[in-house]
C-alpha positions as CSV (number, residue, x, y, z in Angstrom):
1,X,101.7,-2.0,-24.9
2,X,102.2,-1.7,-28.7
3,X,99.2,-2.1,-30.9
4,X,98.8,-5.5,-33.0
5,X,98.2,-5.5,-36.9
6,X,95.7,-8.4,-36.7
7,X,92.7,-9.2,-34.8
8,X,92.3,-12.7,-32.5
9,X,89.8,-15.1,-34.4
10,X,87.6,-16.2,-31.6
11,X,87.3,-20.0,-30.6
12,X,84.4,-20.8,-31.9
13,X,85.6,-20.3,-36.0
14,X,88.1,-22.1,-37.7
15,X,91.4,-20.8,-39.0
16,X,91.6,-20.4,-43.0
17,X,93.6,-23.6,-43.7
18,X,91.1,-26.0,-41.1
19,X,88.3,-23.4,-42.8
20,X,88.7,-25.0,-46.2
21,X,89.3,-28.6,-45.1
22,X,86.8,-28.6,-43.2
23,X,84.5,-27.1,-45.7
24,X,86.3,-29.7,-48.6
25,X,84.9,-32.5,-46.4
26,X,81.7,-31.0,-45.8
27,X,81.4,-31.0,-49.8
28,X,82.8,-34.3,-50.3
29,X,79.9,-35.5,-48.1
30,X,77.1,-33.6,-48.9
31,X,78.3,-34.9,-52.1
32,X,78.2,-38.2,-51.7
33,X,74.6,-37.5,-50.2
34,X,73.3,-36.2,-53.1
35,X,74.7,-38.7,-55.6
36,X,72.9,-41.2,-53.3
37,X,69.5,-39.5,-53.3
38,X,70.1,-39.1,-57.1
39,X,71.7,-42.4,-57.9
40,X,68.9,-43.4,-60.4
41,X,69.4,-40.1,-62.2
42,X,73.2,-40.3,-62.6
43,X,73.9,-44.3,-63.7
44,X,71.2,-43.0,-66.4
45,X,73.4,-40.8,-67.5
46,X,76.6,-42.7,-67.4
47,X,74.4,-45.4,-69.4
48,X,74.0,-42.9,-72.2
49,X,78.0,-41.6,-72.2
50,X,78.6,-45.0,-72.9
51,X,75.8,-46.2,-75.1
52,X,75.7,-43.3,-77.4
53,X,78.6,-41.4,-79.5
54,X,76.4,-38.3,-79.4
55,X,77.5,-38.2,-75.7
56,X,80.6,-40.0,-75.3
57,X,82.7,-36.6,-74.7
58,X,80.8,-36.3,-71.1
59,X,83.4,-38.5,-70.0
60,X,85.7,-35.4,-70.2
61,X,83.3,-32.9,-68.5
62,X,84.7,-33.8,-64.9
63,X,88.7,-33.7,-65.5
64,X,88.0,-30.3,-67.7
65,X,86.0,-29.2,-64.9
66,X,88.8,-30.2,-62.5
67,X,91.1,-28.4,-64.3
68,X,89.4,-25.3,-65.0
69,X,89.5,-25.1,-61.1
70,X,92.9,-25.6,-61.1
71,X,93.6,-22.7,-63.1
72,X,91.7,-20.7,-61.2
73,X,92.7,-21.3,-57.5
74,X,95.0,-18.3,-57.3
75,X,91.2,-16.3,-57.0
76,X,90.7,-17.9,-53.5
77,X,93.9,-17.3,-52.2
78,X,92.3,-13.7,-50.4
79,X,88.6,-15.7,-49.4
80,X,87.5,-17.9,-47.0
81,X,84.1,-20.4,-47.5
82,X,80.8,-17.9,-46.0
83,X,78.7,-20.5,-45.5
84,X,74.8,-19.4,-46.3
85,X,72.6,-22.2,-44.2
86,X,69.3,-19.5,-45.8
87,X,70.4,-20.6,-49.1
88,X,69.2,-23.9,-48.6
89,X,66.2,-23.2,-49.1
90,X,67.1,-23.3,-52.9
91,X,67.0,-27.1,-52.7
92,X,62.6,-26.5,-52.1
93,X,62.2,-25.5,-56.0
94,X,64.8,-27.0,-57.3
95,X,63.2,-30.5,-55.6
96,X,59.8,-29.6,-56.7
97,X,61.1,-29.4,-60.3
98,X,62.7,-32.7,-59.7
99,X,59.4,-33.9,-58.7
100,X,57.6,-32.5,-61.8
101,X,60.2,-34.0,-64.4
102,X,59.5,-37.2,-62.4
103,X,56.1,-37.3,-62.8
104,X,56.3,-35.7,-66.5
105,X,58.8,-39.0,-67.1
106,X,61.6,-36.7,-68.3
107,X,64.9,-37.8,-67.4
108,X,66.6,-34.6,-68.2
109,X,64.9,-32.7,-65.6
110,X,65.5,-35.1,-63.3
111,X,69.4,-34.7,-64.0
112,X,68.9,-30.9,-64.2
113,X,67.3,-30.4,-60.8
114,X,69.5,-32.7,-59.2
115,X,72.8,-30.9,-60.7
116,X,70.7,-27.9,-59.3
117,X,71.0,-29.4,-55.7
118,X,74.9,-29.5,-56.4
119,X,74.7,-26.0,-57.0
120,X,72.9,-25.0,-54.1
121,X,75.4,-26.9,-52.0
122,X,77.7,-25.2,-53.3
123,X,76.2,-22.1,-52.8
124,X,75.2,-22.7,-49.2
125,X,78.3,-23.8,-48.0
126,X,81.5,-22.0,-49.9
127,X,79.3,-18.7,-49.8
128,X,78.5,-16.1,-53.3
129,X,82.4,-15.1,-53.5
130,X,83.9,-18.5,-53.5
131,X,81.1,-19.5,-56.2
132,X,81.3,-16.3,-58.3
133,X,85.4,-17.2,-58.4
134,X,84.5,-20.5,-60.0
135,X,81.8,-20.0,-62.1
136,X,83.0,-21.1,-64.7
137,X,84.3,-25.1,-63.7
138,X,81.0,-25.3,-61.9
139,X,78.8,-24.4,-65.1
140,X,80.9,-26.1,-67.0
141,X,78.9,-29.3,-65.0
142,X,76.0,-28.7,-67.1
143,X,77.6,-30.5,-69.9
144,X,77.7,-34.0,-67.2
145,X,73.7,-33.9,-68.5
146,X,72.9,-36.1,-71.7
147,X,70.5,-32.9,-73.2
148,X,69.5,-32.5,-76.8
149,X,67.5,-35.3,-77.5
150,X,64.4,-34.2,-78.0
151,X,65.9,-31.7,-80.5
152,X,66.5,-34.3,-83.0
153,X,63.2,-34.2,-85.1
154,X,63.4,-30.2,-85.5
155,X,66.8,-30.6,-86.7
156,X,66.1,-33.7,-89.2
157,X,64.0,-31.2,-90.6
158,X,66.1,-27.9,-90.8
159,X,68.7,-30.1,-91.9
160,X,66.1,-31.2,-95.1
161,X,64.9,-27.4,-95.4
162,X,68.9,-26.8,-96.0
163,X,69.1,-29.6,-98.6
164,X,66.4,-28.4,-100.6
165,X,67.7,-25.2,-100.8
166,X,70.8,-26.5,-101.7
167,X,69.2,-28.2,-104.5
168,X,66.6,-25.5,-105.8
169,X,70.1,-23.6,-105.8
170,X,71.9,-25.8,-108.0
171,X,68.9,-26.8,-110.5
172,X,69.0,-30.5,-109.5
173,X,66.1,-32.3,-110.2
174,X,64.5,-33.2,-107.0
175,X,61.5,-34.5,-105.1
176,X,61.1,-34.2,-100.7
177,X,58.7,-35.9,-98.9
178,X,59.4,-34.7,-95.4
179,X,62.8,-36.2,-94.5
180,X,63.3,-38.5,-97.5
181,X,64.9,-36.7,-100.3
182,X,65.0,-38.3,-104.2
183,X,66.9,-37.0,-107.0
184,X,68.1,-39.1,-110.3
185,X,70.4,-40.8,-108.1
186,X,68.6,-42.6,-106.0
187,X,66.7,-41.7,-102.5
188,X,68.6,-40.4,-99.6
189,X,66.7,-40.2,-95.7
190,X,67.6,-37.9,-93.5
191,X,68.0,-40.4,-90.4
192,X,68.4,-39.5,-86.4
193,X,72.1,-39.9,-87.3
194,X,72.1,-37.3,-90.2
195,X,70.0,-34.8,-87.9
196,X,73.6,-33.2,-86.3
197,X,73.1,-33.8,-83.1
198,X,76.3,-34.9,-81.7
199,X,78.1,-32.3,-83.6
200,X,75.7,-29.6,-82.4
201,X,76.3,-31.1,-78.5
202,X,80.5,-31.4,-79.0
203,X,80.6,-28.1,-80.2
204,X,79.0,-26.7,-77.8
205,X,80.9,-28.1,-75.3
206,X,83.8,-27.1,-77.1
207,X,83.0,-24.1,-77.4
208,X,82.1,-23.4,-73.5
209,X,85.7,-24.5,-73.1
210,X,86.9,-22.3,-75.2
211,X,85.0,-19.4,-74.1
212,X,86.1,-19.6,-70.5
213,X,89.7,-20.2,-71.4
214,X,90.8,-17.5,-74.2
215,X,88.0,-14.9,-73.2
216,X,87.3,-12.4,-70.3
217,X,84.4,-10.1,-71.2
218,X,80.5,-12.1,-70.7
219,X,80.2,-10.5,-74.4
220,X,82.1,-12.0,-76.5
221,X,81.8,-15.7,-74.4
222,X,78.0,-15.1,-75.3
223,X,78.9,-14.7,-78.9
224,X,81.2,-17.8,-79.1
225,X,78.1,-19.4,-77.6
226,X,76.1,-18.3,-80.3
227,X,77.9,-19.4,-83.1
228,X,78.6,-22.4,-80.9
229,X,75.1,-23.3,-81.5
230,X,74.7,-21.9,-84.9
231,X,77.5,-22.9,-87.2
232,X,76.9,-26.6,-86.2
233,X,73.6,-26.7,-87.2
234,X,74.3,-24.9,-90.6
235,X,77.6,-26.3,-91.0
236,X,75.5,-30.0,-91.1
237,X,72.9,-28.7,-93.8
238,X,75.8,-28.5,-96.4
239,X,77.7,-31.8,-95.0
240,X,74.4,-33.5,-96.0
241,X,73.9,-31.4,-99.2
242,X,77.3,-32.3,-100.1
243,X,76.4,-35.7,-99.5
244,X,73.7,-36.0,-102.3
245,X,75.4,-33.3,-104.9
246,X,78.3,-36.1,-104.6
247,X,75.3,-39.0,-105.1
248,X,74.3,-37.0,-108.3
249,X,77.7,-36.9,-109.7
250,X,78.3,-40.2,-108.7
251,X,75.4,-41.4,-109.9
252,X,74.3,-43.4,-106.7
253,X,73.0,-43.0,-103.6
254,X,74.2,-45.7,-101.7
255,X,78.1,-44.8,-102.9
256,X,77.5,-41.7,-101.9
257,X,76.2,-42.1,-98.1
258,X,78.7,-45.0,-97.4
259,X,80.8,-43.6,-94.7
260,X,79.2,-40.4,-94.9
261,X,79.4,-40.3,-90.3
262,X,82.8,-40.3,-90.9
263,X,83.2,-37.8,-93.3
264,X,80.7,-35.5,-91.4
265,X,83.5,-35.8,-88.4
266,X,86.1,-34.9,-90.6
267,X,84.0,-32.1,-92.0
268,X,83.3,-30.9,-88.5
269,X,86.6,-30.6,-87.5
270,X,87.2,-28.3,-90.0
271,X,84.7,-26.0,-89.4
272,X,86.0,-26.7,-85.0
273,X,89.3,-25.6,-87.0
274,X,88.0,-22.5,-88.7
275,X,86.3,-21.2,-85.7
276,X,89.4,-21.4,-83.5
277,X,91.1,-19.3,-85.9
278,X,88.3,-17.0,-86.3
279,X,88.4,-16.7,-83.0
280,X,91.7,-16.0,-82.1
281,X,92.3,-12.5,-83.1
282,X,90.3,-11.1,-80.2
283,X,91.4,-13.8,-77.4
284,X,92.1,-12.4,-73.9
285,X,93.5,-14.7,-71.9
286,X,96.5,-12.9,-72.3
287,X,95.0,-10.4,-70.2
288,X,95.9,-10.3,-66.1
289,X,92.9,-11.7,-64.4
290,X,91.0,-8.9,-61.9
291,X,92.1,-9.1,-59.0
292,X,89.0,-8.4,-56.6
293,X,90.1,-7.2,-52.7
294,X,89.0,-9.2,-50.1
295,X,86.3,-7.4,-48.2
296,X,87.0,-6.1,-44.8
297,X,85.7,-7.9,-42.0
298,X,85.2,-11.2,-42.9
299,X,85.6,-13.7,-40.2
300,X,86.6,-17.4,-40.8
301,X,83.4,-19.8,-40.6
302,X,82.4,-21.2,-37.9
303,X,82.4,-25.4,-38.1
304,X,78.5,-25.0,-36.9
305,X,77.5,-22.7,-39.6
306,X,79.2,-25.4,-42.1
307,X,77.6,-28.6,-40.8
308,X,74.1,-26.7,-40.8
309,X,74.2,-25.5,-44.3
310,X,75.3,-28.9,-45.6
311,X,72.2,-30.6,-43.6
312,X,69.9,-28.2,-44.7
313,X,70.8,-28.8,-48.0
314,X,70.6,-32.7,-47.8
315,X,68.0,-32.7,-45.8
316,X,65.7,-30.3,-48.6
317,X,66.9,-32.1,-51.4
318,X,65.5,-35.7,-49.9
319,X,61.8,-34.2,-50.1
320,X,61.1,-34.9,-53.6
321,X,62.6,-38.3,-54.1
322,X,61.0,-39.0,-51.1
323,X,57.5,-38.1,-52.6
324,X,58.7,-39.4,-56.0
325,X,59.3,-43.0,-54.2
326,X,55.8,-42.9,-52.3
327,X,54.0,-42.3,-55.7
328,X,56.4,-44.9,-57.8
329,X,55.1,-47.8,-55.0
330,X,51.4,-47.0,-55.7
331,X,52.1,-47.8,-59.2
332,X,54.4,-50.9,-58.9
333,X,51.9,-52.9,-60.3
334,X,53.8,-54.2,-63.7
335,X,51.7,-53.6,-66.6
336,X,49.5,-56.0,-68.5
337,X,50.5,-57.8,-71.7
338,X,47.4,-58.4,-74.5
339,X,48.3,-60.5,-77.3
340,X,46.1,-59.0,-80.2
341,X,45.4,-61.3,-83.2
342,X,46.0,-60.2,-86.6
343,X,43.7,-60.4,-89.8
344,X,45.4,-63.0,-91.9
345,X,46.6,-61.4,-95.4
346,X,47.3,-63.1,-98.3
347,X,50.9,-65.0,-98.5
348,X,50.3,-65.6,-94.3
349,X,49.2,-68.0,-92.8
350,X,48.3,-68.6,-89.2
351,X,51.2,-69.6,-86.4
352,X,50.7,-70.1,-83.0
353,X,50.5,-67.6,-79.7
354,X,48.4,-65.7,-82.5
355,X,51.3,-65.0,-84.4
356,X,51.5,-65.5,-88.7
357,X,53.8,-66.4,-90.9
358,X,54.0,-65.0,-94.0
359,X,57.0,-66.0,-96.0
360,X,59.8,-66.3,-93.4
361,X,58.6,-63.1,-91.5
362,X,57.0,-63.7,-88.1
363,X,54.3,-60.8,-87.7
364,X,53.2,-60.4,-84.0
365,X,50.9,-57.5,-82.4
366,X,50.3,-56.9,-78.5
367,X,48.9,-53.7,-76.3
368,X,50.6,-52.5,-73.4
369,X,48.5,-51.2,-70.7
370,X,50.0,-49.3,-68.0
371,X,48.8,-48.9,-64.6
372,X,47.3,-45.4,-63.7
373,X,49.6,-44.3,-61.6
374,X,52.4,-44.9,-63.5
375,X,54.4,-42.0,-65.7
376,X,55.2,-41.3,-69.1
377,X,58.8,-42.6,-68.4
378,X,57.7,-46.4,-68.3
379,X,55.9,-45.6,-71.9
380,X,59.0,-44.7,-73.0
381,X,61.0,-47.4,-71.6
382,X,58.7,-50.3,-73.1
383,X,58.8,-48.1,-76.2
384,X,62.6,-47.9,-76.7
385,X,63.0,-51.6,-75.5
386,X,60.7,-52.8,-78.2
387,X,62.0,-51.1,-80.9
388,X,65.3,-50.2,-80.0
389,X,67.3,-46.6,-80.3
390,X,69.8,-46.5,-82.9
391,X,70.1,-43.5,-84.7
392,X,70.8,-45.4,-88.1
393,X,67.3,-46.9,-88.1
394,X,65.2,-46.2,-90.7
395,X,62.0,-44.6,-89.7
396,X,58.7,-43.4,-91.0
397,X,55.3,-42.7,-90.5
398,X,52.4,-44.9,-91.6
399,X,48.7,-43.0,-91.2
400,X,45.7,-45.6,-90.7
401,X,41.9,-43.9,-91.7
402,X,40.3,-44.6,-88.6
403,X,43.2,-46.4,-86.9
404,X,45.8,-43.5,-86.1
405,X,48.9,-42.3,-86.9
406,X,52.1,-45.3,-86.5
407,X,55.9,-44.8,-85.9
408,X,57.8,-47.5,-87.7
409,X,61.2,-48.2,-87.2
410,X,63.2,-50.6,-89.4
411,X,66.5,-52.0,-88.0
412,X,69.3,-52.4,-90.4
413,X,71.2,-54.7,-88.6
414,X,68.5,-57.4,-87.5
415,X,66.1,-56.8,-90.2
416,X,63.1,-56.4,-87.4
417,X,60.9,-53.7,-88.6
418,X,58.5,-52.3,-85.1
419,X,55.4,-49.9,-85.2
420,X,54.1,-48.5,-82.6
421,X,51.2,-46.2,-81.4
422,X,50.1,-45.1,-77.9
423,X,46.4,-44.2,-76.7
424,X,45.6,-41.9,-73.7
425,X,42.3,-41.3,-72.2
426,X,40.7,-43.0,-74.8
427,X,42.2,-41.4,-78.0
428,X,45.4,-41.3,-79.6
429,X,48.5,-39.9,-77.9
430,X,51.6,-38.7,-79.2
431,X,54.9,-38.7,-76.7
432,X,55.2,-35.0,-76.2
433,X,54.5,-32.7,-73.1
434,X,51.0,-32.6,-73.4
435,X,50.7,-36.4,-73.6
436,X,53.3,-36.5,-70.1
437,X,51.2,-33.6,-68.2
438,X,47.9,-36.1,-69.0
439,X,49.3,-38.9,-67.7
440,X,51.2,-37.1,-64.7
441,X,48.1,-36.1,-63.8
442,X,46.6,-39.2,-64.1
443,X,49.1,-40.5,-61.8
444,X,48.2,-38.5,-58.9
445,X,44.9,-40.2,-59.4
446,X,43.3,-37.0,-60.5
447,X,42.0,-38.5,-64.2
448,X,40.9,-42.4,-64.8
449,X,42.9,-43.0,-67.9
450,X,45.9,-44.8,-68.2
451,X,48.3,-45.2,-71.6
452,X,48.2,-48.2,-73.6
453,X,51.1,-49.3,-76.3
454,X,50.4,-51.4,-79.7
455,X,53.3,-52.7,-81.1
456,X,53.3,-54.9,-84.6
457,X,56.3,-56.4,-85.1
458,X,57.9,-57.9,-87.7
459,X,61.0,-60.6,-87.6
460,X,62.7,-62.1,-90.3
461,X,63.1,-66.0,-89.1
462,X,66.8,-66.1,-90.4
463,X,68.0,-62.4,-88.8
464,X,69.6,-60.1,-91.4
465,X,68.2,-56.8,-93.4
466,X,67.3,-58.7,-96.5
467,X,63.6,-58.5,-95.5
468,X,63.1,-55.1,-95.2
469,X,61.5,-53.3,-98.3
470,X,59.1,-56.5,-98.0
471,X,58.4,-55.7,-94.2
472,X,57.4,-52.1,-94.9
473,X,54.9,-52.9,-97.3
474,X,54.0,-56.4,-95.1
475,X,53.7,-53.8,-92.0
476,X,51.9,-51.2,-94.2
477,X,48.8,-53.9,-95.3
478,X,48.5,-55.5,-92.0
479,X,48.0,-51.8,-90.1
480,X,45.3,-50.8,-93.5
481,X,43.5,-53.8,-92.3
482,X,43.5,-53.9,-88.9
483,X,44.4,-50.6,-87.9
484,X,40.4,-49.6,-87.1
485,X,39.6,-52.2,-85.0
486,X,43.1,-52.2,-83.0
487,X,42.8,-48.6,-82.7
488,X,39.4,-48.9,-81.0
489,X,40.6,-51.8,-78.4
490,X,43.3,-49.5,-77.5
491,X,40.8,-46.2,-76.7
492,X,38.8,-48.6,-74.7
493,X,41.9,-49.9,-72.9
494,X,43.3,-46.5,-72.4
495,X,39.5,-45.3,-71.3
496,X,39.7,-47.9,-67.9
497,X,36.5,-50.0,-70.0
């Protein structure tokens, strides 16, 4: 009897090649499982790949993905899946943290925790080897979430901070008040679009890409991340100084700034340029990729083992939109709709639904009030619906004595100028964390308070921007005289009196 080289895989495992189709399938569904749990949280985000040019690269996150994958599938050619049914129980936090950014009304920890449950499938059923081989396509899936947002005031005002330096540097008369910059040329607003966002988000994405193709060591991937995230931001400070030095030689403003998106993309892809080349003196993807040996001992997986990581998984990640959907119905009550009647200025007269009419401007004002048990995220809803989102709007800030601090935003396109403050609890609220904890907690019925929205809107009757230096100051007078007295329905509303 001569000895045999290799040992008999017992009945109840599967053979490599049925190992990973079975384990393919197993993936494909738990999948499909997940997207359908999380349905709500990915159409959001194909809604904003497709709404917004900040984003619009996401569409190429997937195929990259796939490809890096690709590249890399010579590193499971010694491993098998080692399925890890325990590390299901990752799919416990990462739901609770789903349940949290639910109730705190933040979308993008909603799509976080549930790319985190595609992680842990991963992890429970292809095993820590199979993962660790494809790190990098499966982290590349962070870039599928629409992150960044919230960034946008901080960098309006880094990017105005660079401007004025600029300007202090090259002795040109100058005047800031917070993001609206004057000079002798005219005035120049640092809008959402100006703040660099989408260049900060494309080059970061970019420079992931880059990091996991031409470089080995976690080091220097780290530092391409770094200037990844720094250059950008930087790189747009002197795109917009550039902008008004040009609008001081030019003499105007508004010459200056026409077309200035498209010159910031051309300017950017320079800089994308200049940081390839900088990079590529110390590439390594010329260098042979480790080869790891497979441990000793493994044993193909068994089909059960498969199937009960998968389920475990699937069945974990259902506990928090579960709980999510039980708290949404006790709030399904729509909110109420107040229309609130406005002092008449001069130049206005009265209209009807308590509307006025002051020159061929209709000026309306109404309060929102939420149910309790709602979240933050329907605030935010009725707020973008009423005033709308894009980044070329004009906006500013309009504080009341005794009536609160409003967020105006003037439309270019339509000519509709919208403010808009929100009360909590009886007082003032502003949209960020603090004001979603409040209300989260509210809607676990822990508090009695519940937000309230004013909005004051102003449309031209013939659609069209001519209006608009007339709406601010229209906007401006109506909110000094009736700001007080609005301010205090809205406390009592938000209050539960």
């Amino acid at each position: 009897m001569t000895p045999s080289s290799t040992l008999p895989v017992p009945a109840a495992t599967l053979r490599p090649a049925s190992a990973w189709t079975a384990t393919l399938a197993l993936i494909g569904l738990g999948l499909a499982a997940i997207g359908g749990l999380f349905w709500r949280e990915a159409t959001a985000a194909v809604r904003v790949w497709d709404a917004s040019a900040t984003y619009n690269h996401c569409w190429l996150v997937l195929p990259i993905a796939a490809w890096l994958a690709w590249s890399r599938r010579g590193r499971l050619a010694s491993l098998t899946p080692q399925p890890l049914p325990w590390a299901a129980l990752l799919a416990l936090p990462a739901g609770l943290a789903w349940l949290a950014a639910e109730r705190l009304g933040i979308m993008e920890g909603r799509q976080f925790a549930a790319l985190g449950m595609v992680y842990v499938l991963a992890l429970a059923v292809l095993g820590w080897r199979v993962c660790r081989a494809m790190a990098a396509p499966l982290l590349y899936l962070v870039f599928l979430v629409p992150f960044g947002a919230f960034t946008v005031p901080a960098l309006q005002r880094i990017t105005a901070w660079l401007i004025e330096i600029g300007l202090q540097i090259t002795g040109v008369p100058h005047y800031i008040d917070a993001l609206v910059i004057e000079t002798p040329a005219g005035a120049f607003l640092v809008a959402e679009a100006c703040a660099g966002l989408r260049f900060l988000i494309a080059t970061l994405a970019f420079g992931a890409l880059y990091a996991f193709v031409m470089f080995r060591s976690p080091g220097r991937r780290l530092a391409v991340m770094a200037l990844a995230l720094v250059v950008p931001i930087i790189a747009n400070g002197l795109r917009a100084f550039g902008i008004v030095l040009l609008g001081q030689y030019l003499g105007s403003a508004e010459a200056a700034a026409a077309d200035h998106i498209l010159y910031g993309w051309i300017f950017f892809s320079i800089v994308l340029l200049l940081l390839i080349l900088a990079g590529l003196p110390f590439r390594e993807d010329g260098a042979p990729e480790p080869r790891r040996p497979a441990p000793a001992g493994l044993m193909p997986p068994r089909p059960a083992a498969l199937a009960l990581a998968a389920l475990l998984v699937v069945g974990f990640a259902a506990a928090g939109p579960a709980a999510g959907l039980t708290l949404q119905q006790a709030g399904a009550r729509p909110p109420a709709r107040i229309a609130l009647p406005l002092a008449v200025p001069e130049a206005c007269e009265p209209g009807t639904d308590a509307a006025l009419l002051c020159g061929g401007i209709v000026a309306t004002a109404q309060a929102i009030a939420f149910p309790a048990q709602m979240t933050w995220a329907a605030v935010a809803a009725e707020r973008a619906r009423l005033t709308g989102t894009d980044d070329t709007d004009i906006l500013s800030t309009i504080r009341v004595p005794g009536g609160g601090t409003w967020q105006v935003r003037q439309s270019r396109d339509s000519g509709m100028t919208v403010a808009v403050a929100t009360w909590l609890n009886g007082r003032q609220a502003a949209s960020g964390l603090q004001s979603r904890a409040e209300q989260a907690w509210n809607s676990l019925g822990a508090g009695r308070g519940a937000p309230v929205l004013v909005a004051v809107t102003l449309r031209p009757e013939q659609p069209g921007p001519q209006h608009i230096p007339r709406q601010r100051e229209l906007v401006e007078a109506l909110l000094q005289a009736d700001g007080p007295r609005i301010a205090a329905r809205a406390a009592a509303l938000s209050a539960g009196h």
